[in-house]
mmJSON file of the N, C-alpha and C atoms, coordinates in Angstrom:
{"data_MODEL":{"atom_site":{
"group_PDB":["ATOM","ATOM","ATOM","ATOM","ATOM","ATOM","ATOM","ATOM","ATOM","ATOM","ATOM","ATOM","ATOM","ATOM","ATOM","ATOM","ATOM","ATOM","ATOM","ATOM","ATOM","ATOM","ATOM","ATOM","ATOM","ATOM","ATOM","ATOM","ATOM","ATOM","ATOM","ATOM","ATOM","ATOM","ATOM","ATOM","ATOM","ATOM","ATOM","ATOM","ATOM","ATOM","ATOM","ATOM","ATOM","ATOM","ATOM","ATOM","ATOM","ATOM","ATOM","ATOM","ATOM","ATOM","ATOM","ATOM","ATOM","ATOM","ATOM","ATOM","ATOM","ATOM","ATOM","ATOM","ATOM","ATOM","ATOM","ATOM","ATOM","ATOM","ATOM","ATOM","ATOM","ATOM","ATOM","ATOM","ATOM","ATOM","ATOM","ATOM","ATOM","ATOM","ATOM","ATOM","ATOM","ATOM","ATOM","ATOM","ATOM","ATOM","ATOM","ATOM","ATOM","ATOM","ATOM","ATOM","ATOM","ATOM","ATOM","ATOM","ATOM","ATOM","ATOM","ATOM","ATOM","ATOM","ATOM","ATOM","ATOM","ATOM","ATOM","ATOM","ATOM","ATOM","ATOM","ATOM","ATOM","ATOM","ATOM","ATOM","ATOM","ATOM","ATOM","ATOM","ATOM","ATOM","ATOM","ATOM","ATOM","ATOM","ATOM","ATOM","ATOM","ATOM","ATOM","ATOM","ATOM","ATOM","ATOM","ATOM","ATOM","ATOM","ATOM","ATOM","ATOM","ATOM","ATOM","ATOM","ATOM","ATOM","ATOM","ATOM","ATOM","ATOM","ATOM","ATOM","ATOM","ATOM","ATOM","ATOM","ATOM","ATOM","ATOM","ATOM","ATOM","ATOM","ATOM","ATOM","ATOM","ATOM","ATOM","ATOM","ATOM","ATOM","ATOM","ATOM","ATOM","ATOM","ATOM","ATOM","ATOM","ATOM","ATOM","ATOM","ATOM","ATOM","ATOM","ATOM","ATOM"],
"id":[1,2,3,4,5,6,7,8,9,10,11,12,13,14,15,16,17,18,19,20,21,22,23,24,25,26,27,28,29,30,31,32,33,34,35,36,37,38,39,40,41,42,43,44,45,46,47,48,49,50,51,52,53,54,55,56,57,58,59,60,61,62,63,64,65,66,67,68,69,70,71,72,73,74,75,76,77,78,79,80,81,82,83,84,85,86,87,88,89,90,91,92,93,94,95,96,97,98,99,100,101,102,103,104,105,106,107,108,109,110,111,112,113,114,115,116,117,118,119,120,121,122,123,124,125,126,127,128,129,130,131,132,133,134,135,136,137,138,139,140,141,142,143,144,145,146,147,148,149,150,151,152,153,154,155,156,157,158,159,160,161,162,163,164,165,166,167,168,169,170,171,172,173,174,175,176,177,178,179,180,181,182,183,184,185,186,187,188,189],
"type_symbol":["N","C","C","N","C","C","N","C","C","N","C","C","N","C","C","N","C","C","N","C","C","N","C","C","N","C","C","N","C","C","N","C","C","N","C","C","N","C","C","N","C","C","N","C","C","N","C","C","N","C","C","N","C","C","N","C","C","N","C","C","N","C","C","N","C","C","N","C","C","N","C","C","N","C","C","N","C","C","N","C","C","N","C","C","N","C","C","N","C","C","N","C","C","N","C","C","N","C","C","N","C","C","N","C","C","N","C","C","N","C","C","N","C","C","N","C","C","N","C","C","N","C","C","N","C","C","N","C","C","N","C","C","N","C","C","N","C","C","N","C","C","N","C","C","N","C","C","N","C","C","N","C","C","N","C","C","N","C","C","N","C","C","N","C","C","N","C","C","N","C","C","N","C","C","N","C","C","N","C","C","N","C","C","N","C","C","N","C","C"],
"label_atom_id":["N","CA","C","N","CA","C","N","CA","C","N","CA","C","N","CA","C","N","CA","C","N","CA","C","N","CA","C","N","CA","C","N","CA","C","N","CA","C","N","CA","C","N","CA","C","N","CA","C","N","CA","C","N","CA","C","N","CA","C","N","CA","C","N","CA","C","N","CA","C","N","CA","C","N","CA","C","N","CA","C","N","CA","C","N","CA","C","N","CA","C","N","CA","C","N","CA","C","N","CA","C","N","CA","C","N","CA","C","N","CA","C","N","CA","C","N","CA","C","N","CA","C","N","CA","C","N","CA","C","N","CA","C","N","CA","C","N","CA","C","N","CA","C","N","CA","C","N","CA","C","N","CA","C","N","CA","C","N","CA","C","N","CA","C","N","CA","C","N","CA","C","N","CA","C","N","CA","C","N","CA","C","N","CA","C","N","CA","C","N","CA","C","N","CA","C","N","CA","C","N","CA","C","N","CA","C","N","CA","C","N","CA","C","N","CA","C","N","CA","C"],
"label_alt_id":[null,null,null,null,null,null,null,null,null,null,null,null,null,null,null,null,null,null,null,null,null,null,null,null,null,null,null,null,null,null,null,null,null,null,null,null,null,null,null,null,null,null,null,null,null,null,null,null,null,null,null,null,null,null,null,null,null,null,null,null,null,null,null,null,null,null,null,null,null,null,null,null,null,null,null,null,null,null,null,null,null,null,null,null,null,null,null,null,null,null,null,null,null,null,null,null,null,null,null,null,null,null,null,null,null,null,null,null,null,null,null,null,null,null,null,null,null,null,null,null,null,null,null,null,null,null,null,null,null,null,null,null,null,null,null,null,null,null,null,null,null,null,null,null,null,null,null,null,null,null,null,null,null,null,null,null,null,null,null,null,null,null,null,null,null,null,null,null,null,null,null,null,null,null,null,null,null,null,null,null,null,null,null,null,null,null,null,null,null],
"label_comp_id":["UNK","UNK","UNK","UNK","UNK","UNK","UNK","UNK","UNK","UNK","UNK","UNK","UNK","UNK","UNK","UNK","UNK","UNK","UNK","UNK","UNK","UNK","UNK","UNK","UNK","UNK","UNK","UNK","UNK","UNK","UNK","UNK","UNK","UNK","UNK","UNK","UNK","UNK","UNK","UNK","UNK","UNK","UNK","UNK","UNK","UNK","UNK","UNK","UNK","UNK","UNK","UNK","UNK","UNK","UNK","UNK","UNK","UNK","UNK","UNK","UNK","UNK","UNK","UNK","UNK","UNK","UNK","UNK","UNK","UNK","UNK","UNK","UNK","UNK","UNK","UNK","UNK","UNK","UNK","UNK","UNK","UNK","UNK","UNK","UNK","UNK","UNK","UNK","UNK","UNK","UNK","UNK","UNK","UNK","UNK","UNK","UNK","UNK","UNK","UNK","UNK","UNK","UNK","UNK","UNK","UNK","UNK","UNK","UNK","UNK","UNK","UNK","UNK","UNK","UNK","UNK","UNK","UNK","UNK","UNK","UNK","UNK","UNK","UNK","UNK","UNK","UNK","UNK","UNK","UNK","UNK","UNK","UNK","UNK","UNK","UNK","UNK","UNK","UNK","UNK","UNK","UNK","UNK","UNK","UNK","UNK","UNK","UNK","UNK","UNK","UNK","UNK","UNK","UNK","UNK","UNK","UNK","UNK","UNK","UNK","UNK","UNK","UNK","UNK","UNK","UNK","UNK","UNK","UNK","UNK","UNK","UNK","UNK","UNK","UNK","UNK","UNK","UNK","UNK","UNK","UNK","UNK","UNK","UNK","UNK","UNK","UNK","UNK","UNK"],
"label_asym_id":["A","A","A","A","A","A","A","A","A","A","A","A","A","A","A","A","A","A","A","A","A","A","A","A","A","A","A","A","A","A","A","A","A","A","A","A","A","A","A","A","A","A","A","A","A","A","A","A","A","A","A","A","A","A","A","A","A","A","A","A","A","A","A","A","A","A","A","A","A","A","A","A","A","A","A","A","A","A","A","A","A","A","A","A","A","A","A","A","A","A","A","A","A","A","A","A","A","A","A","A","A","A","A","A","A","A","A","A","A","A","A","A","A","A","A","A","A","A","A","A","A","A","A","A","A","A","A","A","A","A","A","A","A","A","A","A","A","A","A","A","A","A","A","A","A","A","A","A","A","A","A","A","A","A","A","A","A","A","A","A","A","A","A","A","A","A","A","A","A","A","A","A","A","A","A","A","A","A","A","A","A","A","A","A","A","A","A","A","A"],
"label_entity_id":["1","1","1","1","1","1","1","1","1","1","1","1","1","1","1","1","1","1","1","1","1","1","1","1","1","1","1","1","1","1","1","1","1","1","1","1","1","1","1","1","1","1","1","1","1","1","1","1","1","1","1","1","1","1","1","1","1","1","1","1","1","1","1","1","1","1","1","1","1","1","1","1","1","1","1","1","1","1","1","1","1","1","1","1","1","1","1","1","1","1","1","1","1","1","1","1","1","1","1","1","1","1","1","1","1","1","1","1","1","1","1","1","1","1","1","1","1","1","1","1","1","1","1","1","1","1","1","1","1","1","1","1","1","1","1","1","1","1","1","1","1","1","1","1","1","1","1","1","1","1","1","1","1","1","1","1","1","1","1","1","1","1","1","1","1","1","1","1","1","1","1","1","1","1","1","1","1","1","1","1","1","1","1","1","1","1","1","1","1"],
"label_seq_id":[1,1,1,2,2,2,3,3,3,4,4,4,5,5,5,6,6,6,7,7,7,8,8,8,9,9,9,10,10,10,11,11,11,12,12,12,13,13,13,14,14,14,15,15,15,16,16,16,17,17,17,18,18,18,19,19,19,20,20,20,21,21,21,22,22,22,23,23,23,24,24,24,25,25,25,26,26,26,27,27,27,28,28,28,29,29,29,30,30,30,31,31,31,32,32,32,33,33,33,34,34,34,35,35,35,36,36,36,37,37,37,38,38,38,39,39,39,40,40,40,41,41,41,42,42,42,43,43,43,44,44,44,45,45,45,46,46,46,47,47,47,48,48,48,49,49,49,50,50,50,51,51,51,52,52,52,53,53,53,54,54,54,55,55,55,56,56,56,57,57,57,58,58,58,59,59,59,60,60,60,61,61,61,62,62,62,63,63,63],
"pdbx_PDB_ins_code":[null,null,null,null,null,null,null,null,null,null,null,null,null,null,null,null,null,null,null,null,null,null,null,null,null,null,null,null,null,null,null,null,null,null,null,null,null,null,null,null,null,null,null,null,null,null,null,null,null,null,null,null,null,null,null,null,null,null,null,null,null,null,null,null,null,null,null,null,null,null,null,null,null,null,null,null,null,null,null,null,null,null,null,null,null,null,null,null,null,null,null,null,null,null,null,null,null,null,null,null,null,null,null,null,null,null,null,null,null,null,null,null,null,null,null,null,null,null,null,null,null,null,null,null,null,null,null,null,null,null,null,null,null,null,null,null,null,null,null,null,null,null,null,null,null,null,null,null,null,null,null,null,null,null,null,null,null,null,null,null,null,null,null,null,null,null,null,null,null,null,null,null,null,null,null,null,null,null,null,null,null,null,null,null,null,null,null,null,null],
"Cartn_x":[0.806,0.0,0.847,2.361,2.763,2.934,2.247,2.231,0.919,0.163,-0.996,-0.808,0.137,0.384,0.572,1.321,1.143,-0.095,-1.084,-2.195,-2.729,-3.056,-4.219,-5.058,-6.565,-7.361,-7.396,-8.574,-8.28,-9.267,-9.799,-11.076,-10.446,-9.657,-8.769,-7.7,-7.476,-6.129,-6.944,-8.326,-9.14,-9.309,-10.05,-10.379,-9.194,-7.642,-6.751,-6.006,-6.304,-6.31,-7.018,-8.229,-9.035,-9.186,-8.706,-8.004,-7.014,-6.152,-5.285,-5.365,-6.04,-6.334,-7.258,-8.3,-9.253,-8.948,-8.188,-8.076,-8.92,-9.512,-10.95,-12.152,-12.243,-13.276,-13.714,-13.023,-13.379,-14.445,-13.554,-14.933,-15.985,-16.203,-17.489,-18.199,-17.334,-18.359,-18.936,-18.2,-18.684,-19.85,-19.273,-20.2,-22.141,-21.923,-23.235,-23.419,-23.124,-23.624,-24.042,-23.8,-23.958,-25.522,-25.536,-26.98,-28.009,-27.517,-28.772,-29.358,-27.982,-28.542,-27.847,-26.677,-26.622,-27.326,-28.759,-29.181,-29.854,-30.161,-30.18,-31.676,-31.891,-32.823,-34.506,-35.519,-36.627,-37.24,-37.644,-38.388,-40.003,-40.041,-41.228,-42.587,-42.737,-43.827,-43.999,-42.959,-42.972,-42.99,-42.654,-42.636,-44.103,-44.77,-45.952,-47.422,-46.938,-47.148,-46.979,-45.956,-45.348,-46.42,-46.696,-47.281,-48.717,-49.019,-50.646,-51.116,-49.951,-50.407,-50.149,-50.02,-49.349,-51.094,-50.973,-52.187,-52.275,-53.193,-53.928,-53.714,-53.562,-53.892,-54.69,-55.309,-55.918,-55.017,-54.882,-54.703,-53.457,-54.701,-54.366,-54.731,-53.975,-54.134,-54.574,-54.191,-54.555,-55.888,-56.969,-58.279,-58.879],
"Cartn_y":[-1.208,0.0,1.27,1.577,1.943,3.28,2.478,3.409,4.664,4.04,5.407,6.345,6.439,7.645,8.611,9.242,10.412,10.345,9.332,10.005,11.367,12.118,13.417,13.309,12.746,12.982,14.638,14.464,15.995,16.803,16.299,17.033,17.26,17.195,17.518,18.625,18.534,18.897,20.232,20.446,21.545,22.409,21.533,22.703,23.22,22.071,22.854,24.255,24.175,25.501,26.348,26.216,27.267,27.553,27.009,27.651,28.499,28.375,29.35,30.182,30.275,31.529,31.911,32.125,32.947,31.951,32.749,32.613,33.143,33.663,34.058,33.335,32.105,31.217,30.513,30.354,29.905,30.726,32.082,33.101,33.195,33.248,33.702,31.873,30.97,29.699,29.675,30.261,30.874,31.682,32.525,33.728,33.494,32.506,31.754,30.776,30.029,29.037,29.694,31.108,31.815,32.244,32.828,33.747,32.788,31.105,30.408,29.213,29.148,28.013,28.333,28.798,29.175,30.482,29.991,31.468,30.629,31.992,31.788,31.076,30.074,29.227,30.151,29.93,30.732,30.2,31.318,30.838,30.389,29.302,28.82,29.58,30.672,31.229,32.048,32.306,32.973,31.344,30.701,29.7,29.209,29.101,28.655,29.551,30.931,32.164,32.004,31.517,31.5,30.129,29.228,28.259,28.321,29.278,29.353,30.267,31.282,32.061,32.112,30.723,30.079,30.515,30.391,30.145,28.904,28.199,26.941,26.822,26.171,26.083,24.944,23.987,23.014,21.994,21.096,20.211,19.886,20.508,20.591,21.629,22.424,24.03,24.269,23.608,23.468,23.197,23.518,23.401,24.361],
"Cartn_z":[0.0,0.0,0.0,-0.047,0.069,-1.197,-2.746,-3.512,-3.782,-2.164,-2.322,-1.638,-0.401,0.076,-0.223,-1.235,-2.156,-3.058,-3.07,-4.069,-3.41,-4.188,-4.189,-5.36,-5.134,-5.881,-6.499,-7.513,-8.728,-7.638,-7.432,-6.282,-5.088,-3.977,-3.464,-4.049,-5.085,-5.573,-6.038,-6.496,-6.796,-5.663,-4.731,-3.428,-2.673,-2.595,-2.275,-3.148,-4.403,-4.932,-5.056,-4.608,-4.766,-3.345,-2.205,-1.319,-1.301,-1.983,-1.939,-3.07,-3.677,-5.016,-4.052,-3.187,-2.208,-0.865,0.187,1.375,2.236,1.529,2.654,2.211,1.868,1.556,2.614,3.302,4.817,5.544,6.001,6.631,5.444,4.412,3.657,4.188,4.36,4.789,5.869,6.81,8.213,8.372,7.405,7.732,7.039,5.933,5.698,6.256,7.281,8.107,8.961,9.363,10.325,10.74,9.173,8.931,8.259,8.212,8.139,9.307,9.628,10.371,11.627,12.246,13.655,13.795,14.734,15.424,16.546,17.336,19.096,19.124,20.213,20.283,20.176,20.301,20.165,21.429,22.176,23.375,23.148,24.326,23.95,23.41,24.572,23.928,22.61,22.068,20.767,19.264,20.097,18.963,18.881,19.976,19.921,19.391,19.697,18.808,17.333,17.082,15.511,14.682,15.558,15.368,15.25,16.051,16.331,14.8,14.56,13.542,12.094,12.125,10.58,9.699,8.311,7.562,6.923,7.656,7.207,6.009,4.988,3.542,3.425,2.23,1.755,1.3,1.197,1.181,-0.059,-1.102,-2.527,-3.319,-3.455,-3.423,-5.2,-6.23,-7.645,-7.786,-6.991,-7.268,-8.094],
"occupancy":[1.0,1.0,1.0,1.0,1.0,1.0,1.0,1.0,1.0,1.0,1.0,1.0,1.0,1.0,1.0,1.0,1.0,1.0,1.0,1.0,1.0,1.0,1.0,1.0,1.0,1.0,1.0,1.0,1.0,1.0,1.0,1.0,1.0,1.0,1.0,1.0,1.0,1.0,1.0,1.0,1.0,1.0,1.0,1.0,1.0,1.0,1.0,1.0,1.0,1.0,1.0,1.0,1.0,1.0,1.0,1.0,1.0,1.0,1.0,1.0,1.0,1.0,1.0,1.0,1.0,1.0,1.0,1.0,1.0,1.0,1.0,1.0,1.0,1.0,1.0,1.0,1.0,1.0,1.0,1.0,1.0,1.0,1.0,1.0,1.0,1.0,1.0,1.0,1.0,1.0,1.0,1.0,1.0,1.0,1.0,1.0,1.0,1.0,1.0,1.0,1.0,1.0,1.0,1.0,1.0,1.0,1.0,1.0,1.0,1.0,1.0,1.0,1.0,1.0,1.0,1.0,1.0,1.0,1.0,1.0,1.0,1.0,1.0,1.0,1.0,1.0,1.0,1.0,1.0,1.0,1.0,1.0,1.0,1.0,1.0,1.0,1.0,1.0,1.0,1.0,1.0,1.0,1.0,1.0,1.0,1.0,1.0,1.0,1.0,1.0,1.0,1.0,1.0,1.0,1.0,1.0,1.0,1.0,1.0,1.0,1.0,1.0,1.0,1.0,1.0,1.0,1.0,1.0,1.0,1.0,1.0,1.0,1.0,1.0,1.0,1.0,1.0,1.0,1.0,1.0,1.0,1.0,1.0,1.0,1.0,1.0,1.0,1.0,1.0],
"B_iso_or_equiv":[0.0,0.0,0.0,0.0,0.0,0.0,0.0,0.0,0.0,0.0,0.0,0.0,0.0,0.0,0.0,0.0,0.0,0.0,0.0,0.0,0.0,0.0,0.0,0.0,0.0,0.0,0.0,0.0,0.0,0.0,0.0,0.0,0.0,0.0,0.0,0.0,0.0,0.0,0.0,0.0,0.0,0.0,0.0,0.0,0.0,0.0,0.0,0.0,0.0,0.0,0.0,0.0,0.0,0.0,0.0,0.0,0.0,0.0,0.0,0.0,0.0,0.0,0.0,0.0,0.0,0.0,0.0,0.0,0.0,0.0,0.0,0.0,0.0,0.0,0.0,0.0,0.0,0.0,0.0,0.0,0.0,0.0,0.0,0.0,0.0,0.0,0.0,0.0,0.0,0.0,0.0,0.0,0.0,0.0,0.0,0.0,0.0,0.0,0.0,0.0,0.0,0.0,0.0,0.0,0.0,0.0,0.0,0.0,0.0,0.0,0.0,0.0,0.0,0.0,0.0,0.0,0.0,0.0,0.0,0.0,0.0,0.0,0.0,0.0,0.0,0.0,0.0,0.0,0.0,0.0,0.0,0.0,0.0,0.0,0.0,0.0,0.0,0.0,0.0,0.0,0.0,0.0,0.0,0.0,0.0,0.0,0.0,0.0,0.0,0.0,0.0,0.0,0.0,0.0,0.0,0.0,0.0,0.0,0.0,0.0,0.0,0.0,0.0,0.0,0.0,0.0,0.0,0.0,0.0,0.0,0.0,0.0,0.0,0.0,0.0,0.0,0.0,0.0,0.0,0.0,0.0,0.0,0.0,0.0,0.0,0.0,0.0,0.0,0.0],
"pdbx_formal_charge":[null,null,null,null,null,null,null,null,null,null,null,null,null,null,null,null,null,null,null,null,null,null,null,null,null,null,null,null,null,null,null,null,null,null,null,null,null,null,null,null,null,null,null,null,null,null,null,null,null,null,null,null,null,null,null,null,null,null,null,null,null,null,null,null,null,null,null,null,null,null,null,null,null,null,null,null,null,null,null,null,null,null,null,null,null,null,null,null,null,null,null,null,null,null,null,null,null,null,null,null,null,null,null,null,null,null,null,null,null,null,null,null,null,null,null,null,null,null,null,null,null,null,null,null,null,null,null,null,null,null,null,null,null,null,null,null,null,null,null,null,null,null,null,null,null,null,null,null,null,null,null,null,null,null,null,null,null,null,null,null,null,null,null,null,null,null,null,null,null,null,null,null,null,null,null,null,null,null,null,null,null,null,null,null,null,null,null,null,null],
"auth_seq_id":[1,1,1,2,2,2,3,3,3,4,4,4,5,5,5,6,6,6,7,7,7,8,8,8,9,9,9,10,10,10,11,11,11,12,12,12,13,13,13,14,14,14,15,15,15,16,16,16,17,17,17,18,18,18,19,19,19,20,20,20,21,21,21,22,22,22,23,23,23,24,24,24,25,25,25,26,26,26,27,27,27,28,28,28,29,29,29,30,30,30,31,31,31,32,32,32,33,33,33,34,34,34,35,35,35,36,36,36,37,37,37,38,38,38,39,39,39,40,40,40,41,41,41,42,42,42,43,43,43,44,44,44,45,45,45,46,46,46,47,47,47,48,48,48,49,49,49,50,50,50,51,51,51,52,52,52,53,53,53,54,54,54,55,55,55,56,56,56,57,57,57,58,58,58,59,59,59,60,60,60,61,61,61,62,62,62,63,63,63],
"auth_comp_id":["UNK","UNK","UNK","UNK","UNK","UNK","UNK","UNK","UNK","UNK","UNK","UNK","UNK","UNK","UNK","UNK","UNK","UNK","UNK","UNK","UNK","UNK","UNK","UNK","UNK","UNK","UNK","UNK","UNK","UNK","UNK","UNK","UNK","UNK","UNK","UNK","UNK","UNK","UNK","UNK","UNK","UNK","UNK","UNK","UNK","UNK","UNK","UNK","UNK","UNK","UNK","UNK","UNK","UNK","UNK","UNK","UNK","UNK","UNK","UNK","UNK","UNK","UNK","UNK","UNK","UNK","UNK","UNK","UNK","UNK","UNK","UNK","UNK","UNK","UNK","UNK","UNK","UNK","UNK","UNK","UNK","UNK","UNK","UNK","UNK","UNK","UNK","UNK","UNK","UNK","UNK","UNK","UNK","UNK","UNK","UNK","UNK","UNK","UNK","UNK","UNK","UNK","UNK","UNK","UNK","UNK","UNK","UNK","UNK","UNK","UNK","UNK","UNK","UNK","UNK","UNK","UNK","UNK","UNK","UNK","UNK","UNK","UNK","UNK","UNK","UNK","UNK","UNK","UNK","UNK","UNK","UNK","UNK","UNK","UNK","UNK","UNK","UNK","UNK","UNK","UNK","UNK","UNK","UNK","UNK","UNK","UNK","UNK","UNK","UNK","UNK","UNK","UNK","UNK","UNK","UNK","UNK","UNK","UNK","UNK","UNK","UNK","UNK","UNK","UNK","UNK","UNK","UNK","UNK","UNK","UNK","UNK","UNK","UNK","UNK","UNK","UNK","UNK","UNK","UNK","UNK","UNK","UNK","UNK","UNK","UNK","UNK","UNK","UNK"],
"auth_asym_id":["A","A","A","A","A","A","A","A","A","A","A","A","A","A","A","A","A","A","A","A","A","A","A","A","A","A","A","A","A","A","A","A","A","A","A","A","A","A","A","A","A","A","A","A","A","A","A","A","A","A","A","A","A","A","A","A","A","A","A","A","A","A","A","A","A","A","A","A","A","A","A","A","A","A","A","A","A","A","A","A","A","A","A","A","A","A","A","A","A","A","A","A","A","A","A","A","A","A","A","A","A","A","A","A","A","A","A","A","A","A","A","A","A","A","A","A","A","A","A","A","A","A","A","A","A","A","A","A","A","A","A","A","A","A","A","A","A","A","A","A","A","A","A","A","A","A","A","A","A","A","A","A","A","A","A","A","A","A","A","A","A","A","A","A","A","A","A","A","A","A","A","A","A","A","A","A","A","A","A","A","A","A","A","A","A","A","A","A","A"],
"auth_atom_id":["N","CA","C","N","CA","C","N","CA","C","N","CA","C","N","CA","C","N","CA","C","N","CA","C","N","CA","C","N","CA","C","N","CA","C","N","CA","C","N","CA","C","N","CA","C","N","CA","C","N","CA","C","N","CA","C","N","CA","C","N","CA","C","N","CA","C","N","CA","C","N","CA","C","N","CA","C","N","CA","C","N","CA","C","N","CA","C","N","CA","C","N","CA","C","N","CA","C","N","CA","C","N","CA","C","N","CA","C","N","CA","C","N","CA","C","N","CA","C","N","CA","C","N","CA","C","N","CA","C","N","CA","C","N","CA","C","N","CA","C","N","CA","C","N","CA","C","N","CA","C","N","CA","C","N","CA","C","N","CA","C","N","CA","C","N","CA","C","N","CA","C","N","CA","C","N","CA","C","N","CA","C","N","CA","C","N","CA","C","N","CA","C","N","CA","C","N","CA","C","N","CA","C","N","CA","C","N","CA","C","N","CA","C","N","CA","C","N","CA","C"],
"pdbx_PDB_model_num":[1,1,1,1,1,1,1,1,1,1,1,1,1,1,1,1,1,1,1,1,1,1,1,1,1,1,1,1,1,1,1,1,1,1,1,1,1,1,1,1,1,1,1,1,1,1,1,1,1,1,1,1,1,1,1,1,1,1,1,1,1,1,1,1,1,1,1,1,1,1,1,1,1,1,1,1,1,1,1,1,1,1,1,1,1,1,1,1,1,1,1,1,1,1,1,1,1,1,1,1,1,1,1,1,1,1,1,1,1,1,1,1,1,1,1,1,1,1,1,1,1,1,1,1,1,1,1,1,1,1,1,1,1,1,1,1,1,1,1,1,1,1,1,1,1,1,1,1,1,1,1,1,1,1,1,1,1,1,1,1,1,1,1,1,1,1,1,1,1,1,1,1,1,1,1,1,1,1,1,1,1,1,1,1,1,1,1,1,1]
}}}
């Protein structure tokens, strides 16, 4: 097994350059994990608020 240790797949060998042609690709990944999916928990009563005041729809709305 000794002749796979130096493999680097092309897909590897891509994202490590396009790491270093934009070194700030990291924070812009940060910074959109940020503003979609880390945010602060929702307290109960506003969620249940959020819940109560949804609009119903039908079932099957193409009628």
């Amino acid at each position: 097994m000794k002749h796979f240790q130096n493999y680097e797949s092309e897909f590897t060998e891509f994202l490590r350059d396009l790491k270093q042609e934009h070194p700030d690709i990291d924070k812009h990944q940060r910074d959109g994990r940020k503003l979609l999916w880390d945010k602060p928990p929702v307290p109960p009563d506003e969620l249940k608020l959020a819940i109560n005041s949804e609009v119903k729809l039908k079932p099957y709305v193409y009628e």
